[in-house]
N, C-alpha and C positions, 0 to 999 in steps of 0.2 A: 689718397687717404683723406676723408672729411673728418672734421672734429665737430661734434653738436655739443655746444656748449649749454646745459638744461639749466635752471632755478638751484640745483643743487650744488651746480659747478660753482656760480655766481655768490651763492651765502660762504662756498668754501674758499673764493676769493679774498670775500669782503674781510672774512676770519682770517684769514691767514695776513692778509697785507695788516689790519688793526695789530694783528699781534705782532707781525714784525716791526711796523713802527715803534709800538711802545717798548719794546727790546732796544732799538736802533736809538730813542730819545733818555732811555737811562744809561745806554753805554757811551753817547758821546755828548752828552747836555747841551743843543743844539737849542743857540737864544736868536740867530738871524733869521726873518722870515723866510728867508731865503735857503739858512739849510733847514730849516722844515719843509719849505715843496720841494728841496732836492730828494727828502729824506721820506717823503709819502709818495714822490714818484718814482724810489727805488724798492718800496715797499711794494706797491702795485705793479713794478713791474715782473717784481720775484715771485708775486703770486699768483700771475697769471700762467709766468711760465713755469710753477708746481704745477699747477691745475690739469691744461695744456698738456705736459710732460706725461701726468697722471693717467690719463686719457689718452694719451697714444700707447702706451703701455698696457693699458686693459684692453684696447681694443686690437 
């Protein structure tokens, strides 16, 4: 099974991790720099694997 990740996938990444971020930064008011890169690289990782997820399911 290939997955072609297009420009379309990539803006629904970018949406999805922004918008979990700023869900994940008012639910737990995150002030160390540190959990903020924890906190945008579990953001990015949840939205890849929608996307990803998204995409093996259509195809």
């Amino acid at each position: 099974m290939r997955i072609h990740l297009q420009s379309v996938n990539v803006v629904a990444i970018i949406a999805i991790a922004l918008f979990t971020a700023i869900m994940l930064a008012v639910r737990f008011r995150i002030t160390s720099w540190r959990g903020i890169v924890l906190q945008a690289l579990l953001a990015n990782a949840g939205a890849i694997a929608a996307v990803i997820a998204f995409e093996v399911m259509t195809a």
